[in-house]
N, CA, C and O atoms as CSV, one atom per row, in Angstrom:
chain,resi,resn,atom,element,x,y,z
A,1,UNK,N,N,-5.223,-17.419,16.234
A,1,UNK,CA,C,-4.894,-16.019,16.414
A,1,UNK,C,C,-5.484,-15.468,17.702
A,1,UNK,O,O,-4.918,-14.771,18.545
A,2,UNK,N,N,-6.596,-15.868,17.689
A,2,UNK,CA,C,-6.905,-15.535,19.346
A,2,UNK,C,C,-6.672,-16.142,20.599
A,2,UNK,O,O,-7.081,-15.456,21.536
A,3,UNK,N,N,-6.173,-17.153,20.892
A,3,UNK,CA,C,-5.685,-17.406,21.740
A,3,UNK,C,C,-4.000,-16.783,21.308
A,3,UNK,O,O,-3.755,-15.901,22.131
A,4,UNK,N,N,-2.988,-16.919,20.480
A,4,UNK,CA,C,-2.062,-16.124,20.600
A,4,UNK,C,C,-1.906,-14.835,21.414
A,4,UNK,O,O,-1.030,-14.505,22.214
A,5,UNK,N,N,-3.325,-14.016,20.860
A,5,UNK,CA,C,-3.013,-12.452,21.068
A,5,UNK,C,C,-3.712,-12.344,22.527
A,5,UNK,O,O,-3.339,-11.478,23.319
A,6,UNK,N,N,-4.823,-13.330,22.870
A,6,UNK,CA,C,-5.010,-13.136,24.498
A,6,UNK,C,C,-3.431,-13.662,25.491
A,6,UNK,O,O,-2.731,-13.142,26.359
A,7,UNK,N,N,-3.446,-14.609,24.940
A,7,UNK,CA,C,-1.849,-14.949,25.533
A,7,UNK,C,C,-0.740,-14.133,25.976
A,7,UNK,O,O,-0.058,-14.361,26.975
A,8,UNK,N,N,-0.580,-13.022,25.048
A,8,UNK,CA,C,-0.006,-12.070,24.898
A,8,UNK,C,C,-0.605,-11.357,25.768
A,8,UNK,O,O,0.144,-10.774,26.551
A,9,UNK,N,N,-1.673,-11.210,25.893
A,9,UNK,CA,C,-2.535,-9.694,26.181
A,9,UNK,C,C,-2.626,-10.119,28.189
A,9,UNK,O,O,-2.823,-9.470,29.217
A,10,UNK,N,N,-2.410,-11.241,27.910
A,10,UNK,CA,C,-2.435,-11.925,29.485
A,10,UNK,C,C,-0.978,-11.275,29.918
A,10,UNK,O,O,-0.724,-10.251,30.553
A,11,UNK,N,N,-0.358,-11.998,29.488
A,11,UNK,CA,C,0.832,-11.846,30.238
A,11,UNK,C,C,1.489,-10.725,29.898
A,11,UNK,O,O,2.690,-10.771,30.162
A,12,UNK,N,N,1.006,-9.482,29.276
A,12,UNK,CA,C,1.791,-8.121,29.775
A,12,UNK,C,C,0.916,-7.720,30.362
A,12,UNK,O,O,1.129,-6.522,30.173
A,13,UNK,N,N,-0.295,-7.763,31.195
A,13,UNK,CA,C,-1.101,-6.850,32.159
A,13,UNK,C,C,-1.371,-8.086,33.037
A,13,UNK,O,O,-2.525,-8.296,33.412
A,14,UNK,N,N,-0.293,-8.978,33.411
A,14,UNK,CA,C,-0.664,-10.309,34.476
A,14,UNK,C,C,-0.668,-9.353,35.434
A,14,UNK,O,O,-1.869,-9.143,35.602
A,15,UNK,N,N,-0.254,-8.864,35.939
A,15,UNK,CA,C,0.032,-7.520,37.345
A,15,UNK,C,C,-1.280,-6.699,37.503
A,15,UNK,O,O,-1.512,-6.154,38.582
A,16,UNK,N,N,-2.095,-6.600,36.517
A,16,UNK,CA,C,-3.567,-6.257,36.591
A,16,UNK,C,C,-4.625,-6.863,36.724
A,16,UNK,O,O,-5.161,-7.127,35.648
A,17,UNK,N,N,-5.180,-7.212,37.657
A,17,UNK,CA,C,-5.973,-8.226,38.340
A,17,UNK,C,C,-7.632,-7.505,37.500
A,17,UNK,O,O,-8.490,-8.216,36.978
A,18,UNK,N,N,-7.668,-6.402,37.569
A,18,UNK,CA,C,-8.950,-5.684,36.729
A,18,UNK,C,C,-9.053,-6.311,35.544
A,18,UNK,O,O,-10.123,-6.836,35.237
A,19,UNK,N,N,-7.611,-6.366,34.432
A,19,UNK,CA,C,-7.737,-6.855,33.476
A,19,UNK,C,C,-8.052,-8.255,32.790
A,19,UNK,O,O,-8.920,-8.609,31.991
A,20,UNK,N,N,-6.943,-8.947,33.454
A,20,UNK,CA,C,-6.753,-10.267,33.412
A,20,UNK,C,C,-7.863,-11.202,34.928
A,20,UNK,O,O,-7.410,-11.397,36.056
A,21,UNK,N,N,-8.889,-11.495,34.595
A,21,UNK,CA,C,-9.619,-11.518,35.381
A,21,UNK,C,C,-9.645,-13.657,35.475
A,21,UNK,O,O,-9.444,-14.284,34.435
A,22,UNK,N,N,-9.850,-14.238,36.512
A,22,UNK,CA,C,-9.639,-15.390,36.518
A,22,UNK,C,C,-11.062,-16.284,35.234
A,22,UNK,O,O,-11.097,-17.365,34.646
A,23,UNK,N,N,-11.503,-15.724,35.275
A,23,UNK,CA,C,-12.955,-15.786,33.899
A,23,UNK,C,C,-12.174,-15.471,33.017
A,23,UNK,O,O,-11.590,-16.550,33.116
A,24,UNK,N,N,-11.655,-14.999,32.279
A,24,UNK,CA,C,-10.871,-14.455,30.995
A,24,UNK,C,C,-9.352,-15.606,30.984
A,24,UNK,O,O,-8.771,-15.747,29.908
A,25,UNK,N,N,-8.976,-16.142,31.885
A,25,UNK,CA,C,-7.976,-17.357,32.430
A,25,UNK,C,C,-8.499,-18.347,32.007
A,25,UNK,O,O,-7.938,-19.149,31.260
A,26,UNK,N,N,-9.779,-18.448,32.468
A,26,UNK,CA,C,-10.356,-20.017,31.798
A,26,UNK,C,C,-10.830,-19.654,30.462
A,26,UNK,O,O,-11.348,-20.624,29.910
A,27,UNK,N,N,-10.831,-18.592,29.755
A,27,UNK,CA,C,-11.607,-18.692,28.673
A,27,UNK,C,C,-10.368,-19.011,27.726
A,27,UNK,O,O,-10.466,-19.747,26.744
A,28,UNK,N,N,-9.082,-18.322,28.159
A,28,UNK,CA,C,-8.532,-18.762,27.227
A,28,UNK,C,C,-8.056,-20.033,27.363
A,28,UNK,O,O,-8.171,-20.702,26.336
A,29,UNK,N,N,-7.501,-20.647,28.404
A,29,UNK,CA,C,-7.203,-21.987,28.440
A,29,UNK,C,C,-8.297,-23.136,27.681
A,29,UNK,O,O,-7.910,-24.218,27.239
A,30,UNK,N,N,-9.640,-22.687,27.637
A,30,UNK,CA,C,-11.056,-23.433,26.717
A,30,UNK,C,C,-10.217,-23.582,25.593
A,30,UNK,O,O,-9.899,-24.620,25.013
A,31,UNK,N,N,-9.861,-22.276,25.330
A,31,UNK,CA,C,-9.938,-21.975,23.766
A,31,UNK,C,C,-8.584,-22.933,23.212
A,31,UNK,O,O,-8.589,-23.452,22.096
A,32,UNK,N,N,-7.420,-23.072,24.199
A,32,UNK,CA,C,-6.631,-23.802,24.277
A,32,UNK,C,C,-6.571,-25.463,24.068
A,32,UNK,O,O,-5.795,-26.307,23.620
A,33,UNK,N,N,-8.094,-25.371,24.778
A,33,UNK,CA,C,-8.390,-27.218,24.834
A,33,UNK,C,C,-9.239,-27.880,23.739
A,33,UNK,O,O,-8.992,-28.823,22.987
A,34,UNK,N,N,-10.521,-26.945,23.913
A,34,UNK,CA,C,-11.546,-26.507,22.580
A,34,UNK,C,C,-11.657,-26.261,21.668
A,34,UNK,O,O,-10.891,-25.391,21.253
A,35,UNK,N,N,-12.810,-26.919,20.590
A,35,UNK,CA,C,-12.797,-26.005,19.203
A,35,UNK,C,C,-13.662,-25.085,19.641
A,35,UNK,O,O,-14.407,-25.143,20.619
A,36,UNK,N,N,-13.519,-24.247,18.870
A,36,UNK,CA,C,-14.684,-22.835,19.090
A,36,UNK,C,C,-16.111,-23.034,18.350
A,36,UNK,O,O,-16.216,-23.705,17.323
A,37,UNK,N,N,-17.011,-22.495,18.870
A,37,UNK,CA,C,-18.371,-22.661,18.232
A,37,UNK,C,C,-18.391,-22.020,16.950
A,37,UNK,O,O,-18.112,-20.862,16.638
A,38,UNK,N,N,-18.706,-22.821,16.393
A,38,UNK,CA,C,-19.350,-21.646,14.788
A,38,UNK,C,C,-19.585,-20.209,15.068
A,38,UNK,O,O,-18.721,-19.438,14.651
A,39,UNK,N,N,-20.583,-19.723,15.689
A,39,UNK,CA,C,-20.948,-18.366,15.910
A,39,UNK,C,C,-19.834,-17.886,16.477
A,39,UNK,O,O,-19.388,-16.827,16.035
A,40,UNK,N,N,-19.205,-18.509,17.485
A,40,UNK,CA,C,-18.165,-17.344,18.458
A,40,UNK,C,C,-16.557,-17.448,17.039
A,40,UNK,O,O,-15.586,-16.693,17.090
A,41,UNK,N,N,-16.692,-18.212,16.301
A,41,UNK,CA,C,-15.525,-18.215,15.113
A,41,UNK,C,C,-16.135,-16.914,13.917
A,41,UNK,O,O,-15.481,-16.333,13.051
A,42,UNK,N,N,-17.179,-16.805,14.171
A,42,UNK,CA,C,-17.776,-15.937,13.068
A,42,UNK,C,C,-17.756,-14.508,13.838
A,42,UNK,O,O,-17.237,-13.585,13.212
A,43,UNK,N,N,-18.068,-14.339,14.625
A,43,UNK,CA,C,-18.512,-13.067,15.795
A,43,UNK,C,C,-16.343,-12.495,15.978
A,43,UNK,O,O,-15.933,-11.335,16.027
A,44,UNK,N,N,-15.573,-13.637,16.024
A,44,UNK,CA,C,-14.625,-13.094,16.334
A,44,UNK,C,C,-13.878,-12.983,14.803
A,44,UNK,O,O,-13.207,-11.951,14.837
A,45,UNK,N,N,-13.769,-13.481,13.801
A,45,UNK,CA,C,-13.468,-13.207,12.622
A,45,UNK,C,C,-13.728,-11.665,12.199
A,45,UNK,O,O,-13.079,-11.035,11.365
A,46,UNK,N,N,-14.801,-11.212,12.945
A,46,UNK,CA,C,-15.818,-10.159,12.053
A,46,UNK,C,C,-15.061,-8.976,12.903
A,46,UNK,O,O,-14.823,-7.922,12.314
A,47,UNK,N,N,-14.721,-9.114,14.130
A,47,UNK,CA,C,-14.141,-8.534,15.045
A,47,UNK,C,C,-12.614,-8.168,14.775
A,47,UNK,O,O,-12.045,-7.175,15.228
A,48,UNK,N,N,-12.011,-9.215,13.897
A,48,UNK,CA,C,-10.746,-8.809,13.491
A,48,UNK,C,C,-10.183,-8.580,12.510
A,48,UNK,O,O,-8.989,-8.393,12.275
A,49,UNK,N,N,-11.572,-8.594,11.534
A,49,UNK,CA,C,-11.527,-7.847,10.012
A,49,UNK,C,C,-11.533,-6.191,10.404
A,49,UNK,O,O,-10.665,-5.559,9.802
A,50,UNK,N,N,-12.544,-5.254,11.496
A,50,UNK,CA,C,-12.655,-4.163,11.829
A,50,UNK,C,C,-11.155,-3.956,12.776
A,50,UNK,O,O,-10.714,-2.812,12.669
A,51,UNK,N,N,-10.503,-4.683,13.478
A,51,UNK,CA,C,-9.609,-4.301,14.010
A,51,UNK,C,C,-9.646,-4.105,15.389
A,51,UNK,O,O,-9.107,-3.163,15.970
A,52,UNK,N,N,-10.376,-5.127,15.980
A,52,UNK,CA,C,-10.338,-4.839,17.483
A,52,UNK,C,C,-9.230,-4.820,18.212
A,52,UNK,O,O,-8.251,-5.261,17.609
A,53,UNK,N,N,-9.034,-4.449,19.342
A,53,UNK,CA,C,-8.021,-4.092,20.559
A,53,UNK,C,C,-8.118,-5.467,21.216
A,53,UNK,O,O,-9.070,-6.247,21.167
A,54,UNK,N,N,-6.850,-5.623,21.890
A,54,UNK,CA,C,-6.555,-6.925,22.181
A,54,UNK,C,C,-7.438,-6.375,24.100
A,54,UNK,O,O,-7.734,-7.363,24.773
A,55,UNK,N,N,-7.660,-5.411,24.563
A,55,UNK,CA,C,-8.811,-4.964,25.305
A,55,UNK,C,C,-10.528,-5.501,25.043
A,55,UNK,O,O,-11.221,-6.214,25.768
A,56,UNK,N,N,-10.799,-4.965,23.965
A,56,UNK,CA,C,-12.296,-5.495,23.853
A,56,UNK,C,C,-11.994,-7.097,23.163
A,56,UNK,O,O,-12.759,-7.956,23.599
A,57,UNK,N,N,-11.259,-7.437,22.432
A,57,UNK,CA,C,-10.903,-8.697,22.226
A,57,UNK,C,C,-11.191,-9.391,23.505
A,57,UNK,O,O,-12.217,-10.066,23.602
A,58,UNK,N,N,-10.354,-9.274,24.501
A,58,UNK,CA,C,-10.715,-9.909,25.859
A,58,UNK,C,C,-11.935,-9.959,26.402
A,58,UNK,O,O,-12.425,-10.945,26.951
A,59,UNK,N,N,-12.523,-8.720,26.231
A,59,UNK,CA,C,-14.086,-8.526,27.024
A,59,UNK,C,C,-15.055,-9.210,26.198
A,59,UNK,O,O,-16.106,-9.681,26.633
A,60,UNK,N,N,-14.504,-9.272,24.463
A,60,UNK,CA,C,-15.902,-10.182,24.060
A,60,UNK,C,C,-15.687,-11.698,24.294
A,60,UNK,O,O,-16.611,-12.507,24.383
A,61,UNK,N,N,-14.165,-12.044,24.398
A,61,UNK,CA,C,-14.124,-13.403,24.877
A,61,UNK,C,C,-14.964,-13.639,25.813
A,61,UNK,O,O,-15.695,-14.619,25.666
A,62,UNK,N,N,-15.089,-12.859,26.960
A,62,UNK,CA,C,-15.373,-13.243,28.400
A,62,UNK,C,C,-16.806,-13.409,28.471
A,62,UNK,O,O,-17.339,-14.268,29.173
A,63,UNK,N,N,-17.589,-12.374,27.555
A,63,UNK,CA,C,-18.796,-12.242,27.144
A,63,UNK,C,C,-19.403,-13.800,26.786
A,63,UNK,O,O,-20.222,-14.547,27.321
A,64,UNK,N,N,-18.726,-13.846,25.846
A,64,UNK,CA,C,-18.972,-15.252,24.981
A,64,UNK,C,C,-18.996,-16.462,26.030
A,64,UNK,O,O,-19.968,-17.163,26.310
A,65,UNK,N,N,-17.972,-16.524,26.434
A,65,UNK,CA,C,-17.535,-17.527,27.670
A,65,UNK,C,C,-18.559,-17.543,29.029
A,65,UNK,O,O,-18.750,-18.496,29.784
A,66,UNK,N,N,-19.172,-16.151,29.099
A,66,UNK,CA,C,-19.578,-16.284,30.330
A,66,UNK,C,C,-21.064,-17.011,29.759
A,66,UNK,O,O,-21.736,-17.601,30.604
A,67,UNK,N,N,-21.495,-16.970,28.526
A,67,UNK,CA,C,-22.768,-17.012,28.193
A,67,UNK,C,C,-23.013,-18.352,27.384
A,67,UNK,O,O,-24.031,-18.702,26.789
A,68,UNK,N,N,-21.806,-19.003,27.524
A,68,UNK,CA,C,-21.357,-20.480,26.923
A,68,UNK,C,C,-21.138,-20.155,25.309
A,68,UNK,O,O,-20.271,-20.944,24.933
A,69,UNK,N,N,-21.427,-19.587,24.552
A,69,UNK,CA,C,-20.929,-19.705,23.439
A,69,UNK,C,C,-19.653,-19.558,22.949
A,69,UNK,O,O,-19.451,-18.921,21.915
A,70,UNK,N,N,-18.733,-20.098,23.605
A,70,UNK,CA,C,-17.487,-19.654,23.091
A,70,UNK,C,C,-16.739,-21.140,22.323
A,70,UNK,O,O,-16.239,-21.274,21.206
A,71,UNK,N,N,-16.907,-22.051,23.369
A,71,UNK,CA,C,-16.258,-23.165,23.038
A,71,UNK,C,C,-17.255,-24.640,22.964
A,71,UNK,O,O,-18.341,-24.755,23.533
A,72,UNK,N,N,-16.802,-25.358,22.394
A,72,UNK,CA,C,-17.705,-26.932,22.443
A,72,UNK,C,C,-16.754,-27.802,23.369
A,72,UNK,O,O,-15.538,-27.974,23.288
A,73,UNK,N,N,-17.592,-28.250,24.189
A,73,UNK,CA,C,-17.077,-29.110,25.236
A,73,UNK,C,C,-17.683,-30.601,25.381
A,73,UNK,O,O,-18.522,-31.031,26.173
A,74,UNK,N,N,-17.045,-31.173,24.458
A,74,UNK,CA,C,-17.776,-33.088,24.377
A,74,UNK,C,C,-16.991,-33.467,25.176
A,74,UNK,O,O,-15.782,-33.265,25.298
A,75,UNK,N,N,-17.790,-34.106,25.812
A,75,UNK,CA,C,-16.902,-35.648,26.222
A,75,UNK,C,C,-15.806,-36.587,25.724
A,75,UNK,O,O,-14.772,-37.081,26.174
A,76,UNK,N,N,-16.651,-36.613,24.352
A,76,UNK,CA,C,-15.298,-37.151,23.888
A,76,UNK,C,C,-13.806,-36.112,23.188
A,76,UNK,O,O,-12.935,-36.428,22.378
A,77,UNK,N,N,-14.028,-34.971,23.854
A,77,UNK,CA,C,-13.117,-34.439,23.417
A,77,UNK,C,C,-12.253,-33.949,24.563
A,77,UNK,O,O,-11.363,-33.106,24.444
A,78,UNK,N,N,-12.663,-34.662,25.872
A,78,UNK,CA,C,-11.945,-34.554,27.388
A,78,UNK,C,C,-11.329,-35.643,27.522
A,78,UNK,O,O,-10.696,-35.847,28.558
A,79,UNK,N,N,-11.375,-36.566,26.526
A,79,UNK,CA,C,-10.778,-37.650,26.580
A,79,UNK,C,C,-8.921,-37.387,26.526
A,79,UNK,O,O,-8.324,-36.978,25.530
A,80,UNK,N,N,-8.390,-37.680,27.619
A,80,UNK,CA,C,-6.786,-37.249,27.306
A,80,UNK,C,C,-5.912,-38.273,25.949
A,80,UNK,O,O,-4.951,-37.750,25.385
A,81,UNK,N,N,-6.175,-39.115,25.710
A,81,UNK,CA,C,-5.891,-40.598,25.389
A,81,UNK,C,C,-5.372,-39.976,24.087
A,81,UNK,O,O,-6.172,-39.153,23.642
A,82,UNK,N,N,-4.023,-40.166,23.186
A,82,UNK,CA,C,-4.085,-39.458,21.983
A,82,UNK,C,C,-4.655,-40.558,20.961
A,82,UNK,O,O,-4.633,-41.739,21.309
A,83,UNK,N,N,-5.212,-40.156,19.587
A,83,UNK,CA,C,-5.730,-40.904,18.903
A,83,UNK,C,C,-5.290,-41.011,17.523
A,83,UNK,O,O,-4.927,-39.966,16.983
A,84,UNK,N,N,-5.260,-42.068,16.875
A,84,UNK,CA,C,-4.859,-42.296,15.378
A,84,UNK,C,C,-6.137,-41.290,14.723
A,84,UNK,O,O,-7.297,-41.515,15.069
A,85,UNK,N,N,-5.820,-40.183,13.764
A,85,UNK,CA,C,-6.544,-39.650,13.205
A,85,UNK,C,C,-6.345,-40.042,11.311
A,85,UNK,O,O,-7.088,-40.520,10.454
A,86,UNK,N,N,-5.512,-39.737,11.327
A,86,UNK,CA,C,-5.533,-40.535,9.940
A,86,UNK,C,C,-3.604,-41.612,9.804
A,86,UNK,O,O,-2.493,-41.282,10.219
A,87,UNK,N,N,-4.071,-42.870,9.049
A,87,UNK,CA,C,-3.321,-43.729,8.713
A,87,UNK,C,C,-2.341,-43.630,7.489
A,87,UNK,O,O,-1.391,-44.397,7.329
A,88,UNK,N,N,-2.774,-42.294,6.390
A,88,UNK,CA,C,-2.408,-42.458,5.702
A,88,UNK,C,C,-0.872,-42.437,5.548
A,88,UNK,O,O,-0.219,-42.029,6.508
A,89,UNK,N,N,-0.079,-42.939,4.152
A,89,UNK,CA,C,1.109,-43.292,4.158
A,89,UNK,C,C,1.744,-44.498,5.286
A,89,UNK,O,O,2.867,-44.530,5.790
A,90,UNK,N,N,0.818,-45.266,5.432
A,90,UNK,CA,C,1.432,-46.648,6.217
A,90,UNK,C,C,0.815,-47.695,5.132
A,90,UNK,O,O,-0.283,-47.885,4.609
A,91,UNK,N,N,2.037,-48.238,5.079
A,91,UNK,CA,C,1.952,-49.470,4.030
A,91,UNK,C,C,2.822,-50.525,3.940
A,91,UNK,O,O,4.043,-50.484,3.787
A,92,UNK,N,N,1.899,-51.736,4.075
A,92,UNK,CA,C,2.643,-53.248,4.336
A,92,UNK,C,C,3.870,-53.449,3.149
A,92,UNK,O,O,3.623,-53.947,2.051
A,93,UNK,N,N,5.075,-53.033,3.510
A,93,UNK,CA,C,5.643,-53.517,2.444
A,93,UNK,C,C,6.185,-54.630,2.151
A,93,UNK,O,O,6.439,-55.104,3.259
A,94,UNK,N,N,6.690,-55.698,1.019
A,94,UNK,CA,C,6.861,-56.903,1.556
A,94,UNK,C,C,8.159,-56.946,1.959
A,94,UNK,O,O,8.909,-56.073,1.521
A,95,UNK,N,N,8.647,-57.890,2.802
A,95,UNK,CA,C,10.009,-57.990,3.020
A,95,UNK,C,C,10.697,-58.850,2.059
A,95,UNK,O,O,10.086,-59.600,1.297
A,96,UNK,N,N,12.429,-58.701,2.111
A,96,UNK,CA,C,12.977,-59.348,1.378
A,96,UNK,C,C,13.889,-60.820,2.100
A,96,UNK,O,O,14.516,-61.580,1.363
């Protein structure tokens, strides 16, 4: 949901350079690549139970982002390579 509604919130004020700030660009593209940290999933949950504006929505992203808590960034999760995550429903059947 939050990357949806920044998505959104990007591209009808792209023409506003104040708004859409190149920091708020990478935060959402993180959020795009990234899982989100526990705290910044809890901090923004809590944020959209009260009903925030897709305005301060942005500014606490950027907050978060600027202060690293927004996203987890492993190594092994820069890995481009796609991966078998689960096998299930594959099964040797015999032939006839």
């Amino acid at each position: 949901r939050v990357y949806s509604r920044l998505e959104r919130y990007c591209n009808e004020n792209k023409d506003k350079p104040l708004l859409v700030t190149e920091i708020l660009k990478k935060a959402v593209d993180d959020i795009f690549r990234y899982r989100l940290r526990e705290s910044a999933k809890e901090s923004l949950f809590r944020q959209f139970k009260l009903g925030i504006s897709d305005e301060y929505l942005a500014d606490l992203v950027t907050l978060l982002y600027n202060a690293n808590e927004l996203v987890i960034k492993d190594e092994e999760d820069q890995n481009t390579e796609p991966q078998v995550i689960c096998s299930m429903g594959i099964v040797n059947l015999p032939t006839q």
